[in-house]
N, C-alpha and C positions, 0 to 999 in steps of 0.2 A: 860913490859906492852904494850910498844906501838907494838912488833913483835907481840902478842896474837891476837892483833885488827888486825893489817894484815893479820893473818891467819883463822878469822872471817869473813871476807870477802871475802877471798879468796872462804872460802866452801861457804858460801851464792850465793855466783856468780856461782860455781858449780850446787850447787841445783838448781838456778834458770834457769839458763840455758837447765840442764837436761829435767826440769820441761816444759820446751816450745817445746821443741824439742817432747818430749811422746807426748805431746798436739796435733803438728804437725802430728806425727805417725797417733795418732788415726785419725785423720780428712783424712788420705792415702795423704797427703802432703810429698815434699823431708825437709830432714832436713834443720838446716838452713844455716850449711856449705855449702850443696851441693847449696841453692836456692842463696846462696852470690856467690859462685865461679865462678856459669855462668852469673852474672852481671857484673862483674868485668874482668872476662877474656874474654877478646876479641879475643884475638888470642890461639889458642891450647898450652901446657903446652909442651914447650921442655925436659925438663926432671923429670920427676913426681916420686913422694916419692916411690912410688910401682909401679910394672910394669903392665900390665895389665893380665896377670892371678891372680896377688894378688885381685886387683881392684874386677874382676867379683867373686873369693871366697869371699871377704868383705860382697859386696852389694847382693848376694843371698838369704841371709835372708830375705833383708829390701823386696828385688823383691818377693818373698812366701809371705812375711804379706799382699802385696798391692794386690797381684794377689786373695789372700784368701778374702781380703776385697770384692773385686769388682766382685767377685764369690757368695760372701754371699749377697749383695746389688740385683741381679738376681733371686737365686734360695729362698733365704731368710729359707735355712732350718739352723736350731741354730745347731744340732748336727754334722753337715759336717764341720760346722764352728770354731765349738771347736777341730775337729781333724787337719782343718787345721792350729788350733793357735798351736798345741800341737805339731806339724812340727815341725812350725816353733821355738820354744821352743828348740827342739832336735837339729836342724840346727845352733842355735843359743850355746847351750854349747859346741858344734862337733868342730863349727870354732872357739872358745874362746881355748878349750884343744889343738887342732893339728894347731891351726895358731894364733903366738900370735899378731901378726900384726894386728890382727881384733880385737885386743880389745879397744876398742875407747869408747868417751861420745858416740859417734853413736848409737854403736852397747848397752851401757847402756841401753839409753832413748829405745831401739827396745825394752830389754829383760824387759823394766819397762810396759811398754805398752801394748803387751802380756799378763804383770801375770794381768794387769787391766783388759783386756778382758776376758779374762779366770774366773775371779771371778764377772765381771759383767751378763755373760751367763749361770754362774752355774754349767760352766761344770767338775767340779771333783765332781758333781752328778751322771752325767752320765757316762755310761760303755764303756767309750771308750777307743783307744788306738791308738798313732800315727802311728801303723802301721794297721791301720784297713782300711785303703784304701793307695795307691799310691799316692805320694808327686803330688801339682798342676804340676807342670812342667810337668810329664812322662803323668798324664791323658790329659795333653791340646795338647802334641802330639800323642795321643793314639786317641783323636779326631780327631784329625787334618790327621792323616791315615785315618780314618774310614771316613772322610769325600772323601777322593779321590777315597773309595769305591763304593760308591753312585750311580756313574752314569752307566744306565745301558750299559753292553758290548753285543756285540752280537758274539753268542757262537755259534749258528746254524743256518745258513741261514732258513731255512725251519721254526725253532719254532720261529724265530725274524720277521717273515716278517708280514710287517704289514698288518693289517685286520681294513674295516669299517663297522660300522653298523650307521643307520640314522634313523629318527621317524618324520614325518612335517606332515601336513594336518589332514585328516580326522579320523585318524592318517593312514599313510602308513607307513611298515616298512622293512626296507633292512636290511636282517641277517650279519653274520660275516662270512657267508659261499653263499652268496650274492642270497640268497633266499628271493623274492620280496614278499608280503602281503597289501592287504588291510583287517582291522581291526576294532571293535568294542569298544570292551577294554575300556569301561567307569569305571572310577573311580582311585585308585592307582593300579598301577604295575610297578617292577621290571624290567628294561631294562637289566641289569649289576649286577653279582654280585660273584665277587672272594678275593682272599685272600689282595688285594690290593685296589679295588675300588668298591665301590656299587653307583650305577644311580637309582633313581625312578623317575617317572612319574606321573601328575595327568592328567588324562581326562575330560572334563566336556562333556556333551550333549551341541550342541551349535542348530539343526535343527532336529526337528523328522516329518519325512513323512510317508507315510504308507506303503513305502517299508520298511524304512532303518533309524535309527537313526545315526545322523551325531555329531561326537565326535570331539574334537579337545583337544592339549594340553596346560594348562593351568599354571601348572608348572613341574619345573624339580628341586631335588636337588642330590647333588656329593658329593658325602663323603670316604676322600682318610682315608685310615687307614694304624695307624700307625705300620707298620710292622718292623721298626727300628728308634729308635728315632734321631741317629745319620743324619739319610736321611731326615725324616720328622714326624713330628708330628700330631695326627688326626685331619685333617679339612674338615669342612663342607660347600659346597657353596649353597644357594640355589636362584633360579632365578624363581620370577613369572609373567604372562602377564601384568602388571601391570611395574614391573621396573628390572631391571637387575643391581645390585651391582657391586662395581666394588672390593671388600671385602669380604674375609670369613667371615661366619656368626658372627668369636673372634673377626672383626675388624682389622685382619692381612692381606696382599695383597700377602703375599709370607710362603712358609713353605721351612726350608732346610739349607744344608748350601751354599754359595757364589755361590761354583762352581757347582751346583747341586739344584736347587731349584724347588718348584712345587710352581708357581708362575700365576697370573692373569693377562690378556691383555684386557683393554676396550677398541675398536675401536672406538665405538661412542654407545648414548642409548641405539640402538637396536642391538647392536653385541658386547661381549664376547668371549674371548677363554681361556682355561686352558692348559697350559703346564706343563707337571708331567716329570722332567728328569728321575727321581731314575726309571719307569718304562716305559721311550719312549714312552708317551701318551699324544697323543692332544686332546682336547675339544671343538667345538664351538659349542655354542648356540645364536639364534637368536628370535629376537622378530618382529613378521610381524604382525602389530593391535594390536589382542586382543589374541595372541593367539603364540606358540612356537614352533622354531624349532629347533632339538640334532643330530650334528653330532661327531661321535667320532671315533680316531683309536689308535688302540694299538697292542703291539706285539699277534703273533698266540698262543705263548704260554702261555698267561694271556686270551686270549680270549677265546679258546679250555676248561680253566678249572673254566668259566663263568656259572654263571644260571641265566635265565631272558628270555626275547622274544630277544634279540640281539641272543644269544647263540640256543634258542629251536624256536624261530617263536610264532605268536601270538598259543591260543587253536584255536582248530579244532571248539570249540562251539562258539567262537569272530570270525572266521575268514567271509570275503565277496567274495561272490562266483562273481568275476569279468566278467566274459562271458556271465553268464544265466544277470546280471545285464545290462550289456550291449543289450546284445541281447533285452530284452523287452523295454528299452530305446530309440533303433532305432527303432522298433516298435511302440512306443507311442508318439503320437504328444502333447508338453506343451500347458497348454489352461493358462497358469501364466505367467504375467506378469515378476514377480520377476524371475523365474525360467527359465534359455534360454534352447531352444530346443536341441538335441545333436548334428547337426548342428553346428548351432552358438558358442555351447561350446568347436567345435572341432577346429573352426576356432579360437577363442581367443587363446588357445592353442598351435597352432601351429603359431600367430603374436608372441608368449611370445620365440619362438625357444626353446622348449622342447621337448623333445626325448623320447623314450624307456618309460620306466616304469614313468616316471615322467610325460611325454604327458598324460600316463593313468589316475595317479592321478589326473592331473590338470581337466581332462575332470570329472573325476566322483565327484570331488568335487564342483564344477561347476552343475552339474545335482542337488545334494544334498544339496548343501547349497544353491546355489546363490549367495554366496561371492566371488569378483573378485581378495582379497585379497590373497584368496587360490593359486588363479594361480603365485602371488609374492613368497609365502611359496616355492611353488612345484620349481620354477626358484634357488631362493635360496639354498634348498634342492642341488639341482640338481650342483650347481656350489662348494656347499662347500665337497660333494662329490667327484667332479673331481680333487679337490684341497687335499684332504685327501687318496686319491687311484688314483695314477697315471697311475693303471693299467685297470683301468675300461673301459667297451668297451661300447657306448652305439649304439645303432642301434634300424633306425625307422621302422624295422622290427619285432622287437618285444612288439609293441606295441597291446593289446586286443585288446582296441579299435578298429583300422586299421586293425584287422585279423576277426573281428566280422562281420566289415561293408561291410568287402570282401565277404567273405562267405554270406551275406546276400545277396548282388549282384550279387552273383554264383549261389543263390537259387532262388532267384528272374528270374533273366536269363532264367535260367533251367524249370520253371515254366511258362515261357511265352513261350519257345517252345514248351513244351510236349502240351500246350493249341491250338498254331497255328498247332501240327500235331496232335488231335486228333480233330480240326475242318477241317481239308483235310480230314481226313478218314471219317467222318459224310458226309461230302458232296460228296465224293464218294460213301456213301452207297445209297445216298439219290436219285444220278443219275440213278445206274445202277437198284434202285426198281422204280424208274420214265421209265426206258427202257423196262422192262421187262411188264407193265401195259401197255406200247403203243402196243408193238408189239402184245398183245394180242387184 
């Protein structure tokens, strides 16, 4: 009688044991041998029951359940979930058949826990089978390859080398084949737009005069597409004159894996940048007032197969004919206060030390606005430029402006001699019919 009582509690303490241990399982806790043995050993185990390739056959199961767990807690879909229990199921009778060593209360309370899952999720409803996708282990190194894929390599000089294009003021716009434009372009338009990134743009009307409606940009948003999800996932940034985020529009700061991210930089309120590894492309935008500026560069061979004004220039029907503008600007004296003469606008201009095509901007948006902010813009513009194309050549020679003013000097000139020599010829005609009456 009294061995029966002994043997009643023997299985009692079994069950119960069993029974905390699953408990454990499911909560993705170690059992409670493993959580006692690293309390108690302090020092490493000189000679251990199994060697350790026993060791890692044992505990493979237990590592699939936790890894399947913590996979399912993420993606949260039930039916991945149930393939990964159903592994781990298969993994679990594999090591009990071919290694008896692995049969333990362990690995019990594993295979008890399991069949709890498996009939808590429902799945021998559904049509699955554990071989419907590849064990977690092979897929989380199958990532982990695909992620060292990522970053872009450069295969050709020629189709890697990088290209800018830029949009600030009024809006003015540098192509990716470094074709200068001043533009109208009120409302949305497409700066960028290929198999990997699309750029839009809003303009508002900010000055209308009676030449020329003066536009500026008001917001811009980027939306990197997901072209492999292993690299990145589809995100959207958008920035308006108002505030610049330091967050994709999910609330996420970064897309990607570790080594390869398309990730966000705030410098401070008014400065942003995006860095896109998987496609070696930088981003900044900048906030000057009330109003934005985009510069961006990226390889030739994502640019080349680009549609937008980056890629084609603004239309022929938006574009600003810079010369003829200039031209009647030097010509016309401002009788407005608000409005400085072109003059004065050229001189502000050239205290801001701007150059080439950017001096032009500053000056015509200066005639057009009267915003002193624009010449900040065009500075900006002009510097995050040199810092995204190291090759860029600029020269104050090619400025309209300064080529307008010349020729109007050359004409002006030219104009005041033909005058002083056809007043010598008047007054020679004027003598010799003055001589010709005397001597009569």
């Amino acid at each position: 009688m009294m061995k029966l009582y002994y043997h009643q509690i023997y299985f009692v303490s079994v069950l119960l044991f069993t029974y905390i241990n699953v408990v454990y399982l499911l909560q993705g806790r170690p059992p409670i041998k493993q959580r006692d043995q690293g309390k108690r050993d302090d020092k490493p185990i000189q000679q251990p029951r199994k060697n350790s390739r026993e060791l890692s056959i044992c505990s493979r199961c237990h590592d699939m359940y936790i890894l399947s767990q913590k996979e399912f807690q993420s993606t949260q879909n039930k039916e991945l979930f149930c393939i990964r229990l159903l592994q781990t199921k298969r993994c679990i009778k594999k090591s009990k058949m071919e290694h008896s060593y692995c049969v333990s209360l362990q690995m019990f309370a594993l295979e008890t826990g399991v069949g709890i899952q498996l009939r808590k999720y429902a799945c021998k409803a559904m049509k699955i089978h554990a071989n419907s996708i590849v064990n977690i282990f092979k897929s989380n190194k199958k990532k982990k390859a695909a992620s060292t894929m990522c970053r872009y390599l450069e295969v050709n000089k020629n189709l890697s080398e990088p290209r800018h294009c830029g949009m600030f003021g009024d809006p003015h716009v540098r192509t990716f084949y470094d074709v200068r434009q001043t533009c109208i372009v009120a409302g949305a338009w497409s700066l960028i737009d290929n198999d990997h990134l699309a750029v839009q743009v809003t303009n508002e009307i900010v000055q209308t005069t009676e030449s020329t409606s003066a536009t500026a940009t008001s917001k811009v948003v980027v939306i990197f597409k997901e072209t492999d999800s292993n690299c990145i996932t589809q995100k959207i940034y958008e920035a308006t004159s108002q505030y610049l985020p330091a967050i994709f529009k999910d609330g996420t700061k970064y897309s990607g894996p570790k080594t390869c991210k398309t990730k966000i930089h705030k410098n401070n309120d008014d400065h942003i940048s995006i860095e896109s590894c998987h496609i070696n492309t930088t981003i900044i935008i900048r906030k000057v007032g009330s109003y934005l500026t985009f510069n961006i560069k990226m390889p030739f061979e994502y640019a080349n197969k680009s549609r937008g004004l980056c890629h084609s220039g603004c239309p022929s029907s938006e574009l600003v004919d810079s010369t003829s503008f200039f031209e009647n600007k030097l010509n016309h004296v401002s009788s407005s206060n608000y409005f400085p003469s072109t003059k004065d606008a050229m001189k502000i201009c050239s205290r801001a030390n701007l150059t080439d095509f950017y001096y032009d901007s500053c000056v015509f948006d200066l005639l057009t606005t009267g915003d002193k902010l624009f010449t900040k813009a065009a500075h900006t513009a002009m510097f995050d430029a040199l810092h995204l194309d190291p090759k860029l050549r600029l020269r104050r020679d090619n400025s309209v402006v300064l080529q307008t003013e010349k020729s109007a000097k050359a004409l002006q000139s030219s104009n005041g001699r033909t005058f002083r020599n056809n007043k010598s010829l008047i007054l020679s005609l004027f003598l010799f019919v003055f001589y010709l009456l005397w001597i009569r």
